[in-house]
C-alpha positions as CSV (number, residue, x, y, z in Angstrom):
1,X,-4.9,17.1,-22.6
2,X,-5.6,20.2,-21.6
3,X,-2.6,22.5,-20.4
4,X,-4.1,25.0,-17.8
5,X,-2.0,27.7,-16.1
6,X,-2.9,28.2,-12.2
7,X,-2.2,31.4,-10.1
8,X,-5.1,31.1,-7.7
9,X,-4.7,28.7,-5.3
10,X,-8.7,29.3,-4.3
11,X,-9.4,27.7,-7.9
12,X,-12.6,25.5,-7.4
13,X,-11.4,23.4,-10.0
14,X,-8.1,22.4,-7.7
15,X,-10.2,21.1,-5.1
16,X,-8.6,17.4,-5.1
17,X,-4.9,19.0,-4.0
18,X,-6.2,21.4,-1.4
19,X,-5.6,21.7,2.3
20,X,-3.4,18.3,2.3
21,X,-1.9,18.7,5.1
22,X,-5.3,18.4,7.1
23,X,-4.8,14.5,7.4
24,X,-9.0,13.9,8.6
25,X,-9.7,15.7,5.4
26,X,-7.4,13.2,3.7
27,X,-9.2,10.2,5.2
28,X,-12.8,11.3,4.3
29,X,-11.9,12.7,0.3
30,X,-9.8,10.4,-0.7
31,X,-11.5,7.1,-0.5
32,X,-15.0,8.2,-0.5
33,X,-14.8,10.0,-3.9
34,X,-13.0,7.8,-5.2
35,X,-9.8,8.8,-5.8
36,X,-6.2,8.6,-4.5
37,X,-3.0,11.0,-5.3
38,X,0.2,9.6,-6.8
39,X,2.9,12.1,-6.0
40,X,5.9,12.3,-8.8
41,X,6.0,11.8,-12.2
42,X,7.8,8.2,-11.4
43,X,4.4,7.3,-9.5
44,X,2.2,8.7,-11.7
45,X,3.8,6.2,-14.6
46,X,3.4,3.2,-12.5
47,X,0.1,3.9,-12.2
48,X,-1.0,4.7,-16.2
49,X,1.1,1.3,-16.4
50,X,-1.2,-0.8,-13.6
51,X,-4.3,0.7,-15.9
52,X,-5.5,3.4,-13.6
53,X,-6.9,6.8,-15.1
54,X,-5.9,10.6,-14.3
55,X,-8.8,12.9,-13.7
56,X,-6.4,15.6,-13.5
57,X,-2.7,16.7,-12.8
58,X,-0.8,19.6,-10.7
59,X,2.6,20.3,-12.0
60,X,5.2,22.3,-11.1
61,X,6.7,24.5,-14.2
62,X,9.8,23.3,-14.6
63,X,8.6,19.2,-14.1
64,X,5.9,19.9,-17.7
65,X,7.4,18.2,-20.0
66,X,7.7,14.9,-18.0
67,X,4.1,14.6,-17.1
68,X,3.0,16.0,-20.5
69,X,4.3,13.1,-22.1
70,X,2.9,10.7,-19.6
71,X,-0.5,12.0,-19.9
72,X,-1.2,12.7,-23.4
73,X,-3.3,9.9,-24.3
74,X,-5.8,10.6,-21.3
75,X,-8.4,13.7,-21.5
76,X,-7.2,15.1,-18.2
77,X,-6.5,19.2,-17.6
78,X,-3.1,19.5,-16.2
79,X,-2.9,22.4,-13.9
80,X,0.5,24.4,-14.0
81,X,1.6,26.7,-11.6
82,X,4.9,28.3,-9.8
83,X,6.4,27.0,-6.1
84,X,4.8,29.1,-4.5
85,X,1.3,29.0,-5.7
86,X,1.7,24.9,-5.4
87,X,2.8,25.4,-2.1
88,X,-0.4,27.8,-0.5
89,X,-2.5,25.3,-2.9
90,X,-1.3,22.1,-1.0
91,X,0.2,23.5,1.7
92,X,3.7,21.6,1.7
93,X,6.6,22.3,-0.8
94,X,6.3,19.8,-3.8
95,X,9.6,18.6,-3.8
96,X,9.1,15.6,-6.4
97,X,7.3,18.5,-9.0
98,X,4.1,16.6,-9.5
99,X,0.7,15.3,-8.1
100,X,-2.2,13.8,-10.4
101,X,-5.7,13.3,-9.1
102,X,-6.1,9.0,-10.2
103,X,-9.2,7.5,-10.2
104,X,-9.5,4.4,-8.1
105,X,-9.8,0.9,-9.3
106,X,-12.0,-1.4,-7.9
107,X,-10.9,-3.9,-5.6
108,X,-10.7,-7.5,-6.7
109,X,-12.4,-10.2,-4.9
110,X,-10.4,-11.8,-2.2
111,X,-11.1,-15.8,-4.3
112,X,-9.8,-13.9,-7.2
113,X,-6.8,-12.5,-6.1
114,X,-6.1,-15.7,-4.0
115,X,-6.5,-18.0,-6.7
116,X,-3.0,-17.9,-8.8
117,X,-0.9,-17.1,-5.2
118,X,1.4,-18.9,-3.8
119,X,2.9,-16.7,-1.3
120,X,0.7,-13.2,0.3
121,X,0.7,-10.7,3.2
122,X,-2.1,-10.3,5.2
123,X,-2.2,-6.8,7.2
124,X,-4.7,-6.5,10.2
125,X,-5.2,-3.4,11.4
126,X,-2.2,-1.6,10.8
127,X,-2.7,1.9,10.8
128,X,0.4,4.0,9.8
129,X,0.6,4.9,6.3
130,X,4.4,4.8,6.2
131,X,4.7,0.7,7.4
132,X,2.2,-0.1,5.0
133,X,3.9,1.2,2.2
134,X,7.6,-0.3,3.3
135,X,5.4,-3.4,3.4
136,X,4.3,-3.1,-0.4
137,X,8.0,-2.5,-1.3
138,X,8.9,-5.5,0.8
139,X,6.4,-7.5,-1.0
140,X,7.3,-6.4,-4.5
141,X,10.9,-6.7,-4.1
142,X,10.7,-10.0,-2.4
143,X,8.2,-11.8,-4.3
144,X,5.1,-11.5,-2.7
145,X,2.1,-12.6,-4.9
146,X,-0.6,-10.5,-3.5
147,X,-1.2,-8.3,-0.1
148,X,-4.7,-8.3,1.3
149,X,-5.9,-5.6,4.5
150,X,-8.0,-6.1,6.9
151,X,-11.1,-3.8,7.4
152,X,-9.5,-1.4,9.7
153,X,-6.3,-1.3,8.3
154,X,-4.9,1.8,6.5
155,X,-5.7,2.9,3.0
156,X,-2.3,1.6,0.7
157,X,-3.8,4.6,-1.4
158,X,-2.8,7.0,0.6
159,X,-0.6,9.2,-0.3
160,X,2.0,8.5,2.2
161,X,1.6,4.9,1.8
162,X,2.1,5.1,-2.5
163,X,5.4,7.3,-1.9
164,X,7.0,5.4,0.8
165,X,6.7,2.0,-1.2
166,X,8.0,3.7,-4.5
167,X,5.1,3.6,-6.4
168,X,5.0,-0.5,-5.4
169,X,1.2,-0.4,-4.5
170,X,0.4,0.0,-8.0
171,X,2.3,-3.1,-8.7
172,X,1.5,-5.8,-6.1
173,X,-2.2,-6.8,-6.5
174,X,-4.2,-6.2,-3.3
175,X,-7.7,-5.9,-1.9
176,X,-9.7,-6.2,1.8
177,X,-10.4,-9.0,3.3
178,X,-13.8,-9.1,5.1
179,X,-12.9,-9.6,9.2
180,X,-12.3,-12.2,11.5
181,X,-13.5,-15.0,11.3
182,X,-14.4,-14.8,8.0
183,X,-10.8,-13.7,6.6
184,X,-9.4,-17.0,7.8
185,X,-12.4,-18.7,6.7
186,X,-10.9,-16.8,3.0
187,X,-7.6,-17.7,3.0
188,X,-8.2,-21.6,3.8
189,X,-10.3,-22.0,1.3
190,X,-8.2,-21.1,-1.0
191,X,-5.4,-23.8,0.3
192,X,-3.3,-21.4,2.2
193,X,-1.6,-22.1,5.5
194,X,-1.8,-18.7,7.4
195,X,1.3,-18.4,9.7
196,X,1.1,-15.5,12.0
197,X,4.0,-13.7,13.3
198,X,3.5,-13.2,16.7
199,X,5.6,-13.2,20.0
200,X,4.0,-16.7,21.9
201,X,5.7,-19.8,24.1
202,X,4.2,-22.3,21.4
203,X,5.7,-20.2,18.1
204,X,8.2,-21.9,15.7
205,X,11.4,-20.1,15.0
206,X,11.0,-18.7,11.4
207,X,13.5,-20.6,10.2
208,X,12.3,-23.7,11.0
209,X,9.1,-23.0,9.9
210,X,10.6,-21.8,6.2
211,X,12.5,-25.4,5.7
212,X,9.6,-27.2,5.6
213,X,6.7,-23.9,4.6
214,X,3.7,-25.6,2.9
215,X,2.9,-25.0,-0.7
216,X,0.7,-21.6,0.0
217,X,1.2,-19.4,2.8
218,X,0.0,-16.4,4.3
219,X,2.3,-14.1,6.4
220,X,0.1,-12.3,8.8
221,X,1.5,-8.7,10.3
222,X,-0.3,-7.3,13.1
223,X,-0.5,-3.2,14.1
224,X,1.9,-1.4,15.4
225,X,2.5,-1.9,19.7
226,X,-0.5,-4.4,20.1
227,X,0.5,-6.9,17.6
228,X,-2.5,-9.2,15.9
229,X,-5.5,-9.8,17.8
230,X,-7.0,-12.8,19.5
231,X,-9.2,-13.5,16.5
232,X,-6.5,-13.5,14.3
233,X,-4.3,-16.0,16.2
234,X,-7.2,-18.1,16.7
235,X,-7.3,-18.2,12.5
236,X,-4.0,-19.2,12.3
237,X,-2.3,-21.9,11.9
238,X,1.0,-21.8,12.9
239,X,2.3,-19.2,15.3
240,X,6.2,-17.8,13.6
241,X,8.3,-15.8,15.9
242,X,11.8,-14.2,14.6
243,X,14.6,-15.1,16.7
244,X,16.4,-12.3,18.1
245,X,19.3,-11.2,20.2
246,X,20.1,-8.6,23.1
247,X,16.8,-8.7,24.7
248,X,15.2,-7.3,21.9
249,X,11.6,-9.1,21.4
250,X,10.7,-7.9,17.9
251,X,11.6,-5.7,14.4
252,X,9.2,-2.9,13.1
253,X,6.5,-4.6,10.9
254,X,7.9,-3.1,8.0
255,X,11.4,-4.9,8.9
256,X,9.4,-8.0,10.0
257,X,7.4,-8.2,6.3
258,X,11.1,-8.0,4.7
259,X,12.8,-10.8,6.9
260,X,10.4,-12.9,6.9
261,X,9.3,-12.9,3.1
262,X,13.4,-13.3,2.6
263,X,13.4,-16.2,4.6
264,X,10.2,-17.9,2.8
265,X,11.6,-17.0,-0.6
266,X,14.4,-20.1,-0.5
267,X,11.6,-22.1,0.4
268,X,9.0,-21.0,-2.7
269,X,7.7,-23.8,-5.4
């Protein structure tokens, strides 16, 4: 494990941390080289522990010695530099003292991940990074089995995404699901009763529907504003609605993902 002092932030060989505050540039690096950032030394454990490999680490002086110990087994430089060179580098203040460069996993088959669950989150199309990580700690903390994403839905990779759920992302396994109709067609064949939370005339109060849950269900959130499409309703099988009070029609879909895996958690096998 290399130990490689930095004092130019133009370094070609710290082109995974540069300019990452220029989100499109994000979008296209990230997932088509294959690699995602885990941002403090706390993240970067989680991930070494869920299996994933370090191509390379940026560290701020004074943070060395805890990501030195985490990656000494792994053949992967570990750049070192001061505030301010970290800063022009990445152009944000590194206020957790560390970044590594992880190699991605590949994703699991939807059948496989399905197989051994009992209880998963389905996301369609929800596009800001910060509710999909609160959703991954939601689902950790509350006993979620699994978390699947639709095709347009954002990347749980993302930086943003692995800080706001704590590392959690790295925890709870996940993969895509292929679209509509086929993710239904997915999820019922592995014996799971997809229950969509939606505001409708015909949909049961959570509650209710959590006294009685069937053996295997699948919470499905829709994105942000527009809530889940037609095709997704039409895939579901019961429509779930949170009561609420004071004229107010519905809870972020972070907050929605916590209530309602709370309330199906009395109700697991």
């Amino acid at each position: 494990m290399p130990i490689v002092p930095i004092d130019d932030p133009t370094d070609p060989a710290l082109r995974d941390y540069r300019d990452l505050t220029d989100v499109a540039l994000r979008r296209v690096t990230e997932p088509a080289e294959g690699l995602y950032l885990a941002e403090s030394a706390k993240v970067i454990r989680r991930a070494i522990a869920a299996g994933h490999v370090p191509r390379s680490a940026l560290v701020l002086e004074q943070w060395l010695p805890d990501v030195e110990a985490l990656l000494a087994p792994f053949d992967a430089p570990v750049f070192v530099g001061s505030s301010a060179v970290l800063r022009a580098l990445t152009g944000f203040e590194m206020h957790r003292g560390a970044l590594a460069s992880m190699h991605r996993p590949p994703l699991a088959d939807p059948a496989e991940l399905l197989a051994g669950a009992r209880r998963v989150v389905v996301l369609e199309d929800i596009v800001d990074h910060t509710n999909v990580g609160a959703i991954f700690r939601s689902a950790a903390g509350l006993g979620a089995d699994a978390v699947l994403v639709a095709p347009r839905c954002a990347d749980p990779l993302y930086r943003r995404s692995v800080r706001v759920s704590m590392g959690t992302v790295l925890q709870v396994p996940w993969t895509r699901l292929p679209d509509w109709p086929a993710a239904g067609e997915v999820l019922h064949a592995a014996g799971f009763h997809v229950a969509a939370l939606a505001l409708a005339d015909s949909a049961v109060p959570l509650d209710v529907f959590a006294a009685d849950a069937p053996e295997r269900v699948a919470v499905l959130l829709g994105a942000e504003g527009d809530g889940l499409s037609r095709a997704a309703i039409a895939a579901s099988d019961t429509v779930v609605t949170i009561p609420m009070l004071h004229g107010v029609d519905s809870l972020n879909v972070a907050a929605a993902s916590a209530v309602a895996l709370w309330e199906l958690r009395a109700s697991r096998p």
